[in-house]
N, C-alpha and C positions, 0 to 999 in steps of 0.2 A: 618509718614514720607512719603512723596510724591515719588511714586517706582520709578522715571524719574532718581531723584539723587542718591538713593541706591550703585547704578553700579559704576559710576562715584566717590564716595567717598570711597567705599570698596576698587576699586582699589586703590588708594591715599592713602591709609590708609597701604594696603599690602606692596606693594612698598615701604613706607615711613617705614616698619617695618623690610624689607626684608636689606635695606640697613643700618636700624641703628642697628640691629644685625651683619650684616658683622664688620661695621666700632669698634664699640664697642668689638667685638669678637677678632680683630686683635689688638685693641689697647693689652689688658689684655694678650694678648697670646706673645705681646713685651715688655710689663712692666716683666712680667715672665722672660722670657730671660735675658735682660739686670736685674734683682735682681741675678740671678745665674750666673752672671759675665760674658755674651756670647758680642763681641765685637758690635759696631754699626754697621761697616763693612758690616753685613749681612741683613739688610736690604734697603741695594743699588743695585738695578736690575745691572745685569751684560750684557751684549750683546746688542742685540735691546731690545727695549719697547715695550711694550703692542700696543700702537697706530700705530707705524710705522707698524705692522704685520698688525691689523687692516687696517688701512687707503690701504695698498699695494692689500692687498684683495677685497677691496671696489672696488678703482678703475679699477682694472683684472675685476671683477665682472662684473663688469658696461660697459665695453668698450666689455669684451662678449655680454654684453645684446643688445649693440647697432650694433656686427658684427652682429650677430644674424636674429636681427630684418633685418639688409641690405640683410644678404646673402635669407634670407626670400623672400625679395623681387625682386632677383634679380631670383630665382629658379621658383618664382610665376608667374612673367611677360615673362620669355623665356622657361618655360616646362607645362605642362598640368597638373604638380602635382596640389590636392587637397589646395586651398590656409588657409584651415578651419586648415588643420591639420599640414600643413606647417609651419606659423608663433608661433606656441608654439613648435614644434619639435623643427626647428632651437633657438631660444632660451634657452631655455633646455638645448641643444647638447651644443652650445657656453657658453652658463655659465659654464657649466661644468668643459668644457677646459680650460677655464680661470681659475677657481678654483683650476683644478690641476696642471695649472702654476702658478698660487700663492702658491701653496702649497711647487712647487719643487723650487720656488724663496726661501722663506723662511725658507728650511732646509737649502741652499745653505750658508743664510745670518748668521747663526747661527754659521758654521765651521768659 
């Protein structure tokens, strides 16, 4: 086998084994349940979804990245800091923040 593709199908392969273990694993773990009489009920997410936390962090994430990179630039062009180590600091520091405002957004969303 040509070593170029190896990489490229081992992953595909993992992945593709990683997820039909989950899915297979959950089903057998809810046939279980509903045979010992547990109602449907509980397999209906209550509160937010998975996505909406997701998707809420992405975007925080992202809108950091892009203060970031401005406040970057606007420290670079009116102070004598280092612009080498400026533009990943700021970055960093604003993701961050964002981060741990998504994180206090979405304890918030939960109460």
């Amino acid at each position: 086998m040509d070593e170029g593709i190896v990489i490229p199908v081992s992953l595909f392969l993992t992945i593709f084994g990683i997820v039909y273990l989950y899915f297979s694993t959950r089903n057998k773990e809810r046939l279980a349940l509903i045979e010992k009489g547990a109602d449907a009920s509980i397999f209906r997410r209550s509160g937010n979804s998975f996505q909406t936390v997701i998707l809420l962090n992405l975007a925080l994430l992202f809108m950091g990245i892009g203060a970031g990179v401005f406040s970057a630039l606007l420290l670079a062009t009116y102070t004598s800091l280092d612009a080498n180590a400026l533009y990943p600091a700021m970055i960093f520091l604003m993701a961050g923040i964002s981060l741990l405002i998504g994180f206090k957004m979405t304890k918030s969303l939960d109460k």
